[in-house]
Structures are given as structure tokens and as C-alpha cells.
N, C-alpha and C positions, 0 to 999 in steps of 0.2 A: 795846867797849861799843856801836859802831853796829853798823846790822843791817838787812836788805834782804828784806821778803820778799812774796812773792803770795798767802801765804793769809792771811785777817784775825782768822781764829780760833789765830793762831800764839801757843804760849805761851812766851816769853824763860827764863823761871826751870826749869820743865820740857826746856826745850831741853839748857840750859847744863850743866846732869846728866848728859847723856850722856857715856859713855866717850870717846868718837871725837872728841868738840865742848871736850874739855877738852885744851887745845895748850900744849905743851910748847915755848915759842918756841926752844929748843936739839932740837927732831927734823926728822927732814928733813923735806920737801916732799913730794908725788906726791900722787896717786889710791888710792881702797878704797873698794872695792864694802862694803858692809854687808848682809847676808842679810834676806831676810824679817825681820820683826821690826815691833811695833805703834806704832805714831806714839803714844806719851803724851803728848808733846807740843802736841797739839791741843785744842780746849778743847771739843769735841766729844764727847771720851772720855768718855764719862761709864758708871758701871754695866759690865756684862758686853762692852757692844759697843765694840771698838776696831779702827778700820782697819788693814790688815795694807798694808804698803810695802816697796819695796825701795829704799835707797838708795843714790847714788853721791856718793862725799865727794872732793873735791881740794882741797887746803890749798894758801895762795897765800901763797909766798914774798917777801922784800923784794928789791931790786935785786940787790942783791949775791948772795942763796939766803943769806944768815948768819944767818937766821930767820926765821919762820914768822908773818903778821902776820895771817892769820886762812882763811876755808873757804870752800867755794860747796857747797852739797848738794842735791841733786835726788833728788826721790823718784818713784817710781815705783808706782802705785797696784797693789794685788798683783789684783783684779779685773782689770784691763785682762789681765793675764799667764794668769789662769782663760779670759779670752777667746778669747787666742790658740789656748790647748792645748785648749780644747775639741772641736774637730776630727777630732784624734789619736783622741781617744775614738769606733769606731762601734760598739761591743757594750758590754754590762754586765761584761762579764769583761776587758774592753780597759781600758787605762790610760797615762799619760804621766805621769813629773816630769823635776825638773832640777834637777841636783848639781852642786855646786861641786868645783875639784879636790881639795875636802878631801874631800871625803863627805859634804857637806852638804848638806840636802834646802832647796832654794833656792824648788820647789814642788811640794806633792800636792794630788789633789785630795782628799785628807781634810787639811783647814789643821794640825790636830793634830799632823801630824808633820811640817811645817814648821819649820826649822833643825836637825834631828836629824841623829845621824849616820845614814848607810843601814847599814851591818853590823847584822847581828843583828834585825832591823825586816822585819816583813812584813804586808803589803796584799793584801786579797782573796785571802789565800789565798796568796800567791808573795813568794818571798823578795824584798828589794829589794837591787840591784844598785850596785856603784860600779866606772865603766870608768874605769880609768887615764889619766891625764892623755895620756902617751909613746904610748896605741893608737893615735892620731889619728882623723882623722872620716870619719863613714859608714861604720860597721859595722854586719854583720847577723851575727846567729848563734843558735844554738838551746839553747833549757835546755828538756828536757822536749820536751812538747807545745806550747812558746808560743816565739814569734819575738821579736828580741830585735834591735832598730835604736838606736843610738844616733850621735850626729851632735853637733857643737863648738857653738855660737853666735858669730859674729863676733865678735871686738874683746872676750872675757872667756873666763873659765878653765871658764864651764859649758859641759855638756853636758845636751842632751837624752835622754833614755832611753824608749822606745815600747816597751812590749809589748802584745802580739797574741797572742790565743790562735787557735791551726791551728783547732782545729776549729769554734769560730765564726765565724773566719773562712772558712773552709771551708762553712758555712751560708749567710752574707753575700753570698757568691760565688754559691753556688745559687740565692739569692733572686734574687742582681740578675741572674744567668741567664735566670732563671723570667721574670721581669720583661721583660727583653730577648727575651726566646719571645716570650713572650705578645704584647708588640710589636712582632715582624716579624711574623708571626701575621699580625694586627692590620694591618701594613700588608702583606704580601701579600694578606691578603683584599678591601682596598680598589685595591690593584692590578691585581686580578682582575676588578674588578670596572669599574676604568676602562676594562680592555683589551675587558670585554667593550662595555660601552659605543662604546668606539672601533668595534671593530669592527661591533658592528650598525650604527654611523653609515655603515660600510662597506659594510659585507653586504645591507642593509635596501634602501637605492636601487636595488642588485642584483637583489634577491627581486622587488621590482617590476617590473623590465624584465622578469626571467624570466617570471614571472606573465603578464605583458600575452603576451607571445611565444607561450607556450603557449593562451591563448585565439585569439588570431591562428592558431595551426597549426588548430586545432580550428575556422576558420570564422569567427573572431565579429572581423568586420574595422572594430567601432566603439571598439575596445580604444583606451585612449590611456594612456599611464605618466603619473601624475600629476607636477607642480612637484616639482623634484628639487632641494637645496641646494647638493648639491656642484656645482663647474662641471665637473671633468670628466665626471661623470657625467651631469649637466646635458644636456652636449652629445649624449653616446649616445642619453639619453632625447630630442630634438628628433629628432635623426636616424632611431631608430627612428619616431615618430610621421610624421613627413613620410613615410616606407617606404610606414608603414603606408600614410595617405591615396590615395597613391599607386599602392597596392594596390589597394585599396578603389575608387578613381576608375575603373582600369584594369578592374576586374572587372564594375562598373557600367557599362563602356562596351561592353565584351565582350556582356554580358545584353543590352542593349541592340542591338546589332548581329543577336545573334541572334535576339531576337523581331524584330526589321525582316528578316529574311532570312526568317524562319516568315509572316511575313506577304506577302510576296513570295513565298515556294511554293505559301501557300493561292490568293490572289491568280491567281497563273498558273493553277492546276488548277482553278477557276471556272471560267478564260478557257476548257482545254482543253474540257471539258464541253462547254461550249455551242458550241467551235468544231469538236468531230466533229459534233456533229448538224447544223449549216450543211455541213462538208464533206461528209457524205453525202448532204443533201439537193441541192447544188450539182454535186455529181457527176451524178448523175441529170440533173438540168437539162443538162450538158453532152453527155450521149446524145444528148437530146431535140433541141439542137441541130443534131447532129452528122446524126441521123436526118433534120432538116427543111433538112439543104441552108445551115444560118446559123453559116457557119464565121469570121465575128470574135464572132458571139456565143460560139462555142463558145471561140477562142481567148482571149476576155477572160474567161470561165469557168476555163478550164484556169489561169491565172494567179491570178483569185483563190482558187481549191484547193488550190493550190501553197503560197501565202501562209496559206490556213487550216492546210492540212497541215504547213507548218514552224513556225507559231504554236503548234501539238499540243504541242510538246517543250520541257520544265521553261525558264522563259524563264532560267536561270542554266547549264544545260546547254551548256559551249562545243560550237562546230560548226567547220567548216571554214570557211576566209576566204572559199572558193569560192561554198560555198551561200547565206553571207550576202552577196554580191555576185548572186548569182541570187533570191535575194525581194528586193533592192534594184532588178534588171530587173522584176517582176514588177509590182511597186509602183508603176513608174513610168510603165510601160503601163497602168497600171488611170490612174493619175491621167491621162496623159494622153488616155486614150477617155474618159473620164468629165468631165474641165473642158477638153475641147478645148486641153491646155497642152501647147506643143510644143518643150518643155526638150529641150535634147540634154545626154547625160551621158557623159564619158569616163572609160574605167579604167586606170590608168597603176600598174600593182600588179607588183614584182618578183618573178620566177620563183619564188625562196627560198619565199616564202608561201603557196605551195599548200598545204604540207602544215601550216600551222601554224592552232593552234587559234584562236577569239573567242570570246566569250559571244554569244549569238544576241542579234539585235534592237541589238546595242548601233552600228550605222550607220544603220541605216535612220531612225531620228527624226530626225536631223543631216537626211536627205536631206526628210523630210518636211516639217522648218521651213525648207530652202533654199525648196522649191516652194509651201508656204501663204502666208510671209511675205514672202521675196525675191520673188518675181516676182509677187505680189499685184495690183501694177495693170498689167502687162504679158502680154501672149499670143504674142511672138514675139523673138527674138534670147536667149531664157535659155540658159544655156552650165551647169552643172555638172561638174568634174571633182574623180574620187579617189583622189588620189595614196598609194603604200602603200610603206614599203621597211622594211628592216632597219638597224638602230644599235644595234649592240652587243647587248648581252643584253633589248633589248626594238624592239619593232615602235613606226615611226608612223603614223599615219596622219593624210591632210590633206586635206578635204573645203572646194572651192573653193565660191563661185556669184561669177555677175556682176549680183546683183539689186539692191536699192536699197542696202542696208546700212542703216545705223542708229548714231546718236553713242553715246557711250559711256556719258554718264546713263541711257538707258535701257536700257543693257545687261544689266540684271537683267532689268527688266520683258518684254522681247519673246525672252531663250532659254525662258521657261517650265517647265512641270514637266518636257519630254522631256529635255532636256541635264541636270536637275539631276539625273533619274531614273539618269541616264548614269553623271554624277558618283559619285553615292551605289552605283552598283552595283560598278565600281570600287574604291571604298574598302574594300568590304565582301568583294570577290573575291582582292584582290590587294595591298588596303592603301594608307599614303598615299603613297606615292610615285610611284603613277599616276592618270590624271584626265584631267580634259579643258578647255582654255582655249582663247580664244576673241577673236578681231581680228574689226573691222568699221570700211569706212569710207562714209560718207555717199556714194551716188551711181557706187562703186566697188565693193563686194562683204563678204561676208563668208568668214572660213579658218576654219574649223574645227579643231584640234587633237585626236589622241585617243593616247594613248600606253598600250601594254598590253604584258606580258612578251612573251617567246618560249617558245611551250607547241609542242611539234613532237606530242604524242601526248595524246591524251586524259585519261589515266592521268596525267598532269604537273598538271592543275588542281588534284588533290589537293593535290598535296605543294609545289605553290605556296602556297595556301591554309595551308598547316600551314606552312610555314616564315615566313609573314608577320610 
């Protein structure tokens, strides 16, 4: 008469009804499943609608097992069970139940045929099936066109039963194909599409340099490759720009060298000009001497002629070391009839050097600022000497005096345009690596320095020039 339960709508009298709930205190003990079948017992029930359960009954023995002193039953809401199997089902012609070992339909999804036997019974069309207890679990096999799984459920005597129709399936499969296309497809296309991305992040900074490069062949040396993200590409594009610059600098210095060298040819052929017409008219004048008996007239004539006549010749024209050491005599005869200066100047020039070429004029200024500037307040004991030899692949020369000298602060201000004229012609002849520097000491003298290739032939200043 006691009684335990969880649902409050539980009805005692309707319970007690039941076959299974009426105990036989002389039967044995155990467990039984109870099939599908409607809870009356609820107070719920009312009209057409009654929940469908499944139960499991165990009868509880006294100490001894000598009888049966009452039950415990658990029901199982047959909903939750539609839950599970729902799944099984993916087509309209697909289906799942589950049979007891008796044959008993435990669940369809048409409730209708819930507890029936399966023989003889057919759904959608296809007979319904009972697999033998003794098959055991997880079989497949075929009736017809439709696939046929059936599998145990732990811990009781059903079995599940799945069929599948081939050629729905066989649909399904194409669909979820098509599906699967369509979305590799889908993501190949965006794959394609990052790669191309990637790579123009690649290519694109490329195209650039190229670009810049190609206008650079073509001339246009204000190209510059713009900010570039990547770094190593980064660094390409610094380096090509710095090239460039460099380029650019170099060819601006180049332009530059040669209009100063254009302007120094015009420059000289003025000078020629107007130094034939002095030469011929001076020549004459030294007849005239020559005829009147005034022979230092004549000789300090013949020298400044001499000096006109080798002035004639393009002043970048190398000459022999010889001829420029004879208008450096020529010069200094005129200077000294002319300021009464009576410098002595010795030559101390190694044999080797005869035959090797100079640029004309490029001593004589050295010798000119020795005698305006050194010996300026003096008229007796000047000394000049011009030491010349060979050192390796180039000539020195080294142009002494013993005139006043001069400190070193103003050693820009008193060499003047001649040496700098020196300097610059040098640079532009032969490059940087010769030139001309320059000691002086207060009260003791100034050396002159002048360093220039070894040209043995004329024809060499070319390709001096050209290899610079």
C-alpha cells in the first residue's frame, strides 16, 4: 500500500490495474522491459491524447528471495526515443524502428504500429523486417534497392533496424558532392585570389624598381623608387637610389668639367688670336733691331716671340719637359731686363725626361709667383732651383726659392688664381690623384710640389684622359 513517486499527477487506482503491477508474492524476482504502451495511469490522460512510454519494471525481493514485497518502474518518455532516431532519418523514403527479440515494434515513426508484430506489416512501401536475435550486431545487407543496417542496443534484447533507400541515397551523396564543389570552388577561387594578392605584394615593389631602372637607361637620372614595405626589397630600392644619385652627381660633375675645359679652349684661342698678331708684329720689330745695330734689343725680342709663339698652342696641348723649361728661360730673361731681377735659376731634371710629355704653361706660373712674390722686396741673392725625376709611374717635380716665404694662414690668399689654375687643370687632365701642394716657411722659402703621369708620346694624353 506505500508508494514512491515523482510525478504528482500519478494515479494509484489506474496504476494498480496494470498487469505487471499486480504481484504474485509466490513469482520470482528480476527485471521486464514493458514495450511502448500509454501511461493511463496519469491523470493527464484525458480525451484522444495519452503519452506513449516505455517502461522498465524490477520487482524487489525480501531477504531471503522467498517473495516478492513490491517494484520500482521507470518510464521512459517514448518522445525522447523519436529524438534520438531522428537522425537515422535523411530522405523521405529513409526510415529507422526497433524491435524486440520477439518481433515487436518497440518504435515507428508512425506510433500506430507501435507494439505490433513486424511480419506481415509494411511502411512506406517496404516490408518491415525482424533480425534474429542469434545474427548478432552490426549487419548490413540488401533487400532490393534499399540498404539494410541493423545493430543490438546495449544492455537489452532490441535491435535497431535503418533502412536506406541506394538511390536516395545515391542523390544525397550528389547533393552533398555538388555542395562540396561548389565549396572548394569557392575556396579555390579565394585562394587564387590571396595568392594573387601575395604575389603582387611581391611583383608590385619589383615593377617599381624595374620602372625606375628603365627610365634611368633612358636618361631621366631624377627617377627615385618610391617607400617600399617590404624590407628586403626596401633595401634594393635604397641602394638602387643611392646608384642612382650617384650617377646623377657623377654625370653632373662630368658636365661640369667639360664646360670648364670648353671654356678654357675658348679662353686660350682668344689668347692665340691676339698673340699671332703681337708675334708678327714683334718679329718685325726684331729685324728692325737687328738692322739698327741693338742686339739685347733684339735678343730680349727674340724671347718674348718665343714666349708668344709657344703661348700659340691650345694651352691643354702637352709639350715636351724640354720646351717648357726653355719659355721658363725665356721668361725669366724678359723678367730680369725688364725689373732689373737678377734671380739665378738652376735645372736639375733627370735624363729620362726628355722625351716625356707636360701640359704647356703648367711651370712657368710656379716660377712667376717665385719672382713677383718671393723676392718682392729684394734685388740680389734670389736662388731658384727645378728639381725633376721620375717615381714610379709618374714624374715630380719640385720648384725651390729662397725668397721671403709666407705662414701658413695665408697660404690660400698669396698662391692665387696661378697654382689654383694649376690645380684645376690637373684634375680635369689627369684626375684626382695628381695636383699640386705646396710648403713655405717664413724667412726661408717656399717648394713647390707638382706631380703628373708619365706620358712618353704625345698620343698617350688621350688614353690617359680616357682611362681616368
Amino acid at each position: 500500500d506505500n508508494y514512491y513517486t515523482s510525478n504528482s499527477d500519478w494515479n494509484k487506482e489506474e496504476f494498480l490495474k496494470l498487469d505487471w503491477v499486480k504481484i504474485d508474492e509466490k513469482q520470482e524476482g528480476g527485471s521486464i522491459t514493458i514495450p511502448t504502451h500509454k501511461a493511463d495511469y496519469r491523470y493527464f490522460n484525458t480525451g484522444s491524447y495519452s503519452p506513449f512510454v516505455i517502461s522498465q519494471v524490477t520487482y524487489l525481493n525480501t531477504y531471503n528471495k522467498n517473495s516478492i514485497i513490491g517494484l520500482v518502474q521507470i518510464d521512459i518518455s517514448y518522445k525522447n526515443i523519436e529524438k534520438a532516431m531522428s537522425p537515422m532519418t535523411m530522405t523521405d523514403k529513409d526510415f529507422a524502428y526497433i524491435v524486440d527479440s520477439n518481433g515487436t515494434l518497440i518504435y515507428c515513426p508512425d506510433l500506430s504500429f507501435v507494439g505490433l508484430k513486424v511480419e506481415g506489416l509494411s511502411y512506406k512501401g517496404n516490408n518491415l523486417q525482424s533480425i534474429r536475435k542469434d545474427i548478432g550486431d552490426n549487419i548490413y545487407y540488401k533487400v532490393g534497392n534499399q540498404t539494410i543496417h541493423a545493430s543490438n542496443i546495449s544492455g537489452t534484447d532490441w535491435k535497431i533496424i535503418q533502412v536506406n533507400s541506394e538511390t536516395m541515397l545515391k542523390e544525397e551523396l550528389t547533393k552533398a558532392r555538388n555542395i562540396w564543389f561548389f565549396v572548394a570552388v569557392i575556396c579555390l577561387f579565394f585562394a587564387i585570389l590571396l595568392a594573387l594578392r601575395l604575389s603582387l605584394s611581391i611583383t608590385k615593389p619589383i615593377l617599381k624598381i624595374v620602372k625606375s631602372m628603365k627610365k634611368v637607361s633612358n636618361g631621366n637620372f631624377d627617377t627615385m623608387v618610391e617607400t617600399i614595405e617590404d624590407k628586403d626589397l626596401a633595401v634594393l630600392a635604397d641602394s638602387f637610389n643611392i646608384m642612382v644619385s650617384k650617377i646623377e652627381k657623377l654625370m653632373k660633375e662630368n658636365v661640369q668639367k667639360e664646360n670648364e675645359r670648353i671654356t678654357m679652349e675658348l679662353t686660350a684661342l682668344n689668347a692665340q688670336i691676339n698673340s699671332h698678331f703681337l708675334y708678327n708684329t714683334l718679329n718685325t720689330v726684331k729685324w728692325m733691331a737687328i738692322r739698327s745695330g741693338v742686339n739685347d734689343i733684339a735678343k730680349m725680342i727674340v724671347s718674348l716671340v718665343n714666349m708668344l709663339e709657344y703661348s700659340c698652342k691650345n694651352v691643354d696641348t702637352p709639350v715636351l719637359i724640354s720646351d717648357e723649361i726653355r719659355f721658363i728661360e725665356d721668361y725669366v730673361y724678359i723678367q730680369q731686363v725688364r725689373c732689373n731681377n737678377s734671380a739665378n735659376i738652376k735645372y736639375e731634371l733627370e735624363d729620362e725626361l726628355q722625351d716625356c710629355m707636360i701640359l704647356k704653361m703648367l711651370l712657368q706660373p710656379i716660377v712667376e709667383n717665385a719672382m713677383l712674390h718671393g723676392f718682392a722686396e729684394r734685388s740680389s741673392g734670389n736662388m731658384i732651383r727645378i728639381n725633376g725625376k721620375l717615381s714610379g709611374d709618374h714624374i715630380l717635380f719640385q720648384i725651390y726659392d729662397n725668397g721671403k716665404g709666407f705662414p701658413y694662414d695665408r697660404m690660400d690668399k698669396l698662391t692665387g688664381v696661378g697654382l689654383s689654375n694649376i690645380q684645376e687643370r690637373l684634375r680635369l687632365n689627369y684626375g684626382e690623384k695628381y695636383g699640386v701642394s705646396l710648403q713655405s716657411e717664413v724667412g726661408v722659402g717656399t717648394c713647390v710640389s707638382v706631380e703628373i703621369p708619365v706620358i712618353k708620346k704625345v698620343e698617350d694624353i688621350s688614353a690617359e684622359v680616357t682611362n681616368r
